[in-house]
N, C-alpha and C positions, 0 to 999 in steps of 0.2 A: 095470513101471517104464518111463515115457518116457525115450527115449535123447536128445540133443540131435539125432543125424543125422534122428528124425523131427519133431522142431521142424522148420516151415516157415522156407524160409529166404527173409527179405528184404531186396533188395539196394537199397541206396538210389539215390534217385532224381538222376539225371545236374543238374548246375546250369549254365546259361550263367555262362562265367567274366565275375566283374565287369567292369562296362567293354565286355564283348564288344558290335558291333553288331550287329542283325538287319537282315540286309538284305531291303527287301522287292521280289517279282519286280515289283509293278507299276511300281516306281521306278525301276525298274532297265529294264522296256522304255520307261520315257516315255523316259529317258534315249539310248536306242539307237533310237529314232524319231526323236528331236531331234536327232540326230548325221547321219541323213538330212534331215532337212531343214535344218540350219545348210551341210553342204556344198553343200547345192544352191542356196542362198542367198549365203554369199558364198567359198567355197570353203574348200582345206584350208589353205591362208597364212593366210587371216585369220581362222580359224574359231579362237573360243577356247575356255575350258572357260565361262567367266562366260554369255557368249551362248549354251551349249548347255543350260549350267544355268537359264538364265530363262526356255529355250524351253521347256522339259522344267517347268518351275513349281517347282523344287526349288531348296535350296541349293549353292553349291559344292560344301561339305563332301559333300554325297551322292554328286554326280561322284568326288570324289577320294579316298572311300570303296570304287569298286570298281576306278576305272582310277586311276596314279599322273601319268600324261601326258596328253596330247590326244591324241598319236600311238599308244600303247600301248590309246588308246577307241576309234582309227579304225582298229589294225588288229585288233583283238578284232570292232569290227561288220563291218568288210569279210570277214575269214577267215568270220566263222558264216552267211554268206552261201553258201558253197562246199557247208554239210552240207544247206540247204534245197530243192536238186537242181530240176529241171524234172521235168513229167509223163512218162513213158515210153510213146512213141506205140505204138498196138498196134493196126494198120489192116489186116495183113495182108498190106502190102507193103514193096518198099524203098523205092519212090518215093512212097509215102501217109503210112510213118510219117517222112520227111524232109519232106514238105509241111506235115505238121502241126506236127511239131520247129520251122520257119521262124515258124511265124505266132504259135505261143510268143513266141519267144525275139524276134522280130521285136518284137512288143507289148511284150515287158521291154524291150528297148534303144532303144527309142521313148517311152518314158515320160520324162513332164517331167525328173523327180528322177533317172531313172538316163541320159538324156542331159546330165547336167549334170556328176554327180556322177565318172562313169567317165575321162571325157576328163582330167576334172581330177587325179584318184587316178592316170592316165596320166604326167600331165606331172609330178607328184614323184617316181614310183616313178623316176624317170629320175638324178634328188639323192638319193633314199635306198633304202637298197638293202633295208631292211625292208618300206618300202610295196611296192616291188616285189615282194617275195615274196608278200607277202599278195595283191596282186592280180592276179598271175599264177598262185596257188591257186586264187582265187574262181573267176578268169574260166576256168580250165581246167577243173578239177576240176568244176565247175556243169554242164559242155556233156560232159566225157568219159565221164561214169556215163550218161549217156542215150546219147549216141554209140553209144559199145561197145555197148550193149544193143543199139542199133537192128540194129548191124550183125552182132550174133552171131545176133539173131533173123531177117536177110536168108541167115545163114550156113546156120542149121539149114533153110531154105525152099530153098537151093540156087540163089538170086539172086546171090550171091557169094562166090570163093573163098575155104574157111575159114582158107586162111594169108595174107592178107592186110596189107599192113606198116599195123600200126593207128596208126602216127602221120600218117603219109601221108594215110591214111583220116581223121582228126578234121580235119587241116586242110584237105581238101576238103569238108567235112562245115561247118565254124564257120567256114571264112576268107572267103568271099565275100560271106555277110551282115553279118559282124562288119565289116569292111572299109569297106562301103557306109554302115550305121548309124551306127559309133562315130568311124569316121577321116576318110572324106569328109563324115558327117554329112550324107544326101542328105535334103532333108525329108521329098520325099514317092517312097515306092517306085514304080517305072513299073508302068503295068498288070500286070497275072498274071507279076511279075517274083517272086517265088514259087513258083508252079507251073515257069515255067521253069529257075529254079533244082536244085528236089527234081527235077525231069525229068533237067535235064544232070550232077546232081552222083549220080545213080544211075547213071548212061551208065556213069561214071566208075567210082566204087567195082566195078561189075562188071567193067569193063576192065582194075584192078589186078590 
């Protein structure tokens, strides 16, 4: 005699509740491409959702399908900026992997759309204190995961002291390029002002 416990049991099958939408990923990155490229075009004042929606080739409704604001779009793309991280230099030294960290990060802060777009993300975080968060994440958090790496692997090599105050250390490490790039906005870097850089700012980190 069959018992029901060896009846197979099947469970039915999950339904998208009516109404629900699917959101799809490629829509969703035109969307967060066009959010780059609307700020770099006319900034975050006058950046709307309509103009981000017709750069993107989509409707409103998709925009306001994933974000409820314009602000809550630009700090959703500025934060997923912060998890995209830089290369982690691995030269062998402290002053090879800081020469290479510069010409990085030199090349992002030179670029059309993120010389555009930062300066600008700058001057609101200054009115709201949300943008600031978010871009004082991006811009931290981006440069500290590679930092610390650089400097825990000068640490194990015996280039520099393993107790080292690591705040001190990132902002000798990010302030002088960042400085030069985003604030003075120099256009063009002076010769091997690079190599002199990762030179003087290794001097340093060993001198803490």
């Amino acid at each position: 005699m069959t018992t029901n416990a060896e009846e197979p049991q099947t469970r039915p099958r999950r339904r998208t509740p009516a109404g629900a939408a699917v959101l799809r990923e490629d829509v969703t990155e035109a969307i967060r491409a066009a959010v780059f490229e609307e700020l770099a075009a006319v900034g975050y004042a006058r950046m709307s959702i309509e103009g981000i929606a017709r750069r993107a080739g989509v409707g409103k409704t998709a925009v306001y399908r994933r974000w409820r604001s314009k602000l809550h779009l630009v700090l959703d793309v500025v934060s997923a900026l912060a998890v995209l991280g830089l290369p982690t230099p691995d030269t062998g030294s402290l002053e090879g992997d800081l020469r290479l960290l510069y010409e990085v990060t030199s090349r992002a802060l030179r670029h059309p759309v993120a010389s555009q777009i930062i300066p600008d993300l700058q001057a609101e975080a200054a009115r709201n204190p949300e943008i600031a968060e978010a871009v004082q994440k991006t811009l931290r958090e981006g440069q500290e995961s590679v930092a610390l790496k650089i400097i825990l692997a000068a640490a194990q090599r015996g280039e520099v002291s393993g107790g080292l105050n690591e705040d001190l250390a990132l902002d000798l490490i990010s302030g002088p390029l960042y400085w030069r790039s985003v604030v003075i906005r120099s256009p063009k870097l002076p010769k091997d002002y690079l190599a002199g850089l990762a030179r003087a700012t290794a001097e340093a980190l060993k001198a803490l």
